[in-house]
C-alpha positions in Angstrom: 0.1 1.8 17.2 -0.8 -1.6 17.8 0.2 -2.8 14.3 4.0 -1.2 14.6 4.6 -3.9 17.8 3.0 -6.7 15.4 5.5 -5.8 12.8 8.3 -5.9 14.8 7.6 -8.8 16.6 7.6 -11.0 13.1 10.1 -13.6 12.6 10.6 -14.4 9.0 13.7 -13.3 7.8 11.7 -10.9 5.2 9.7 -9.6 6.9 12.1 -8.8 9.2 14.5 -6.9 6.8 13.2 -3.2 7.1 14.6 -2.4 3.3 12.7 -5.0 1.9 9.7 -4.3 3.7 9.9 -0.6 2.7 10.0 -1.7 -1.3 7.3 -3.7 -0.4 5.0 -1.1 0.8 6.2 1.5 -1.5 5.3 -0.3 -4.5 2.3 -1.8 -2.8 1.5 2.2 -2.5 2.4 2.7 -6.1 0.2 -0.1 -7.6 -2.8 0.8 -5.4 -2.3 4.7 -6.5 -2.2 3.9 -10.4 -5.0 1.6 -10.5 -7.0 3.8 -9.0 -6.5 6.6 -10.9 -6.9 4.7 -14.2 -10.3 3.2 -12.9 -11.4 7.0 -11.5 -10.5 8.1 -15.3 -12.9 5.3 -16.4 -15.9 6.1 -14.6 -15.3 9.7 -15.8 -14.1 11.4 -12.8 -11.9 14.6 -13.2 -8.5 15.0 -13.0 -9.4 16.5 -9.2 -11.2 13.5 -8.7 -9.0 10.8 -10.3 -6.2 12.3 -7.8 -8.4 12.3 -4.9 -9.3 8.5 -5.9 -5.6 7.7 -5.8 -4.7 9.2 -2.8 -7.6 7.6 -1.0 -6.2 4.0 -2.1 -3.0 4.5 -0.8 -5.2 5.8 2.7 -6.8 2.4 2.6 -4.4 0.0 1.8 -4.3 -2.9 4.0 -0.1 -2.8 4.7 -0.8 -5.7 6.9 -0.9 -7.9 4.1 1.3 -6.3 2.0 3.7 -7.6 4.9 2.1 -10.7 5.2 3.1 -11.6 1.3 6.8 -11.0 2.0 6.4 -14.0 4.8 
């Protein structure tokens, strides 16, 4: 929860606008999901496996500096 008092405590006007930094993150989300379901499907993975791929990089995606792009 450390990272939630980080957020709020950022002073940019962006990155202090909680509509822009929720399109940020969503399409941060969306990008990360995609590519890794097209790059699962490359190496061969299954559908199963291309969907378990692209959940896992939305798991891992560092919003941190999804955030820190906005600033």
């Amino acid at each position: 929860m450390a990272a939630c008092g980080k957020l709020a405590t950022m002073s940019s006007p962006i990155s202090s606008d909680p509509e822009l930094i929720a399109k940020a993150v969503r399409q941060a989300c969306i990008d990360a999901a995609l590519e890794a379901y097209e790059q699962a499907g490359i190496a061969g993975l299954c559908e199963e496996g291309r969907w378990e791929a692209a959940v896992e990089a939305v798991r891992s995606l560092d919003l941190r500096a999804v955030i820190a792009k906005l600033g």
